[in-house]
N, C-alpha and C positions, 0 to 999 in steps of 0.2 A: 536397432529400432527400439529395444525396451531403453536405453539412455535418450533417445530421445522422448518417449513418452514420461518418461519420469522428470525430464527438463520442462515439457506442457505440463504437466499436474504440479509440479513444486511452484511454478511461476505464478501460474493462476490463481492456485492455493494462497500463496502466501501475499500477492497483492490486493488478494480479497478480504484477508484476516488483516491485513494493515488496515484497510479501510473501516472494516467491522470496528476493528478495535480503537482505530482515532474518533469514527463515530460515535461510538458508545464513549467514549471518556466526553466529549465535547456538551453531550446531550443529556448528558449526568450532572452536568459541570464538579466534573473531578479531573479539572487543570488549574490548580490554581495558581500557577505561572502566568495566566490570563489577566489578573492584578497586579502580580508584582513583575513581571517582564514583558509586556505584553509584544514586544517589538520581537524578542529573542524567540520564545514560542510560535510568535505568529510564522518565521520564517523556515521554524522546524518544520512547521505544519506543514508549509509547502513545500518543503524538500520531501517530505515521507509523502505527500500526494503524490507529486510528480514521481515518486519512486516505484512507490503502487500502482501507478498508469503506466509505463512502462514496464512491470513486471507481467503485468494483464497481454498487453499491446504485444508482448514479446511472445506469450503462452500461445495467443491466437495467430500470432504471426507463424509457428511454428507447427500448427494443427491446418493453417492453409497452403503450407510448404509442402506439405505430405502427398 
């Protein structure tokens, strides 16, 4: 049971620090890939979205397993 709680706290943890931290660079604009790629960047983005939505989705999926 303690590898499972440490599987809910890393999940959650770290797809909430993804989202903190794409936020905060966005809202800073400290991407400046935004100008000179914007197509390349844009599609990072949402791969680390969808990464950190499923790392979430996975955290809470495993706290209503319990």
């Amino acid at each position: 049971m303690v590898i499972r709680r440490i599987a809910i706290f890393y999940s959650i943890t770290i797809g909430a620090l993804m989202v903190a931290m794409w936020s905060f660079f966005i809202f800073t604009d400290k991407i400046p890939e935004f100008q000179t790629t914007p197509y390349s960047i844009s599609l990072h983005l949402i791969s680390e979205g969808v990464t950190a939505v499923l790392l979430i989705l996975g955290g809470i999926g495993l706290i209503q397993k319990t």
